[in-house]
N, C-alpha and C positions, 0 to 999 in steps of 0.2 A: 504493500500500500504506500509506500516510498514515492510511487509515480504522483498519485493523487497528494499529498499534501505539496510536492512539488509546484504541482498545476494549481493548485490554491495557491499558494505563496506570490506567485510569477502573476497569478490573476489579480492576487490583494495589492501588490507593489506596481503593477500596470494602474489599474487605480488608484491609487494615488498620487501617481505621477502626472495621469491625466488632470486630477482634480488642483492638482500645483497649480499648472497653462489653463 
């Protein structure tokens, strides 16, 4: 299950960064 919190992580930190711009 390694892949999946990966893919959450990458998704939470993508948003965020969107929400920075």
């Amino acid at each position: 299950m390694q892949v999946f919190l990966y893919l959450s992580a990458a998704i939470l930190d993508f948003m965020r960064h969107k929400t920075l711009f």
